[in-house]
N, C-alpha and C positions, 0 to 999 in steps of 0.2 A: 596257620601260624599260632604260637603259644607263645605269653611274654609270661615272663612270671620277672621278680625278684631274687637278686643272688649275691652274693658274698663278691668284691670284686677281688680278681685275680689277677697272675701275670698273663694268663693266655689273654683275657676278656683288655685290660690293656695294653699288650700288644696291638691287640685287634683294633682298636680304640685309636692307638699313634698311627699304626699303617694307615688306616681310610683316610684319616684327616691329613697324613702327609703329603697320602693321593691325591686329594682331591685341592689342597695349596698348590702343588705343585703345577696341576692342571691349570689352574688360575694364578701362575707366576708368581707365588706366594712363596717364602721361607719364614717357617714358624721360628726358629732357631729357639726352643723352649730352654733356659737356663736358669736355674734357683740360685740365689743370693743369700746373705744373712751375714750382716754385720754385727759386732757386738760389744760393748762397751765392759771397761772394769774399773773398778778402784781397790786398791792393793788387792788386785787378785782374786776379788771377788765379779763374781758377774751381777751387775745392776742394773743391765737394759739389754734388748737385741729389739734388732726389724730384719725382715726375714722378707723375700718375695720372689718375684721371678721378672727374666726378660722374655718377649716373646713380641714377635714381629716387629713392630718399631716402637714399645711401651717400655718403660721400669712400672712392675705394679709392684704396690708396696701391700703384701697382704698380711703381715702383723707388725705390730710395734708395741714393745710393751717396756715399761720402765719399773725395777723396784718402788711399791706402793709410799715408802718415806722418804724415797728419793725424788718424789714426781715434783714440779714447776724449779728445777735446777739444771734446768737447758741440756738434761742426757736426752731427752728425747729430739730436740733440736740439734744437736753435735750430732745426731744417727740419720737424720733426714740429710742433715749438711753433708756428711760424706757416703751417702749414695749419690745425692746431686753431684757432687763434685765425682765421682767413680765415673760416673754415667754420662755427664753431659758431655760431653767428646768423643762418644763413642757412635753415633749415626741415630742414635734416637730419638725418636718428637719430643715425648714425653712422660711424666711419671705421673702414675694416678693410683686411686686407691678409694678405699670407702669405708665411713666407721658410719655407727650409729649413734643417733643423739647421746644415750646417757656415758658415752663414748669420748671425742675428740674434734668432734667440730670446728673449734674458737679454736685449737692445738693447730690443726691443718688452715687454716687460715691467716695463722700468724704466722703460718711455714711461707707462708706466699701463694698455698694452693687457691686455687677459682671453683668456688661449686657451681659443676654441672648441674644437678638436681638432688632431690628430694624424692625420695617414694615412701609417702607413707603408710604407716601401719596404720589400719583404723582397729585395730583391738589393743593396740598399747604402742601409743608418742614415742614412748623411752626407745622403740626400735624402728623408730621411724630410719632408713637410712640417706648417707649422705655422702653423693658423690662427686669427687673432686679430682682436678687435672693441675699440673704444672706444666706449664710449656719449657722448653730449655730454650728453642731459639725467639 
């Protein structure tokens, strides 16, 4: 056998969705993978988006980002509010996600998220990261 490293592709994932769909399905599993991405304006310009995916019974929220002189004026919160509210009616637990200290921490926590843990970095704090659950029910 030879591993090497490669450029990913569409064959390599195709390959990649088929086994794993196999092997859910064998284990009564629907991944049902779907990408989100909400996005905010003011007169028409774009000032924030969060973007993420459904899969099994989660919303992850894997970016969120706000225009830098726009930030502590609740677009980042108005983007959290309307995926919870998209989402929570729809059959899933919960929405989670993970930023890093130099990051969003105190942001997800005012969202109402509950940090799971901490993994830290011991070669640099700043990337320590931090991760966090919302329950819906």
């Amino acid at each position: 056998m030879k591993i090497e490293k490669v450029e990913s592709n569409e064959e390599i994932e195709n390959f990649i969705e088929e086994e794993q769909e196999k092997y859910e399905a064998k284990n009564g599993i629907v991944c049902n993978y779907t990408p989100f991405c909400f996005i905010a304006k003011e007169n028409d310009e774009l000032v924030g988006a969060i973007a993420g995916a459904t899969f099994f019974s989660e919303v992850y929220i894997d970016e969120l980002v706000v225009k830098e002189d726009l930030r502590g004026k609740d677009i980042g919160t108005k983007l959290i509010n309307a995926v919870e509210k998209y989402y929570k009616d729809s059959g899933f637990n919960n929405m989670n996600t993970c930023t890093n200290e130099f990051q969003a921490p105190k942001f997800y926590e005012k969202c109402g998220f509950e940090l799971e843990f901490v993994r830290k970095n011991k070669d640099n704090p700043k990337l320590n990261k931090y991760y966090y659950v919302k329950y819906f029910r």
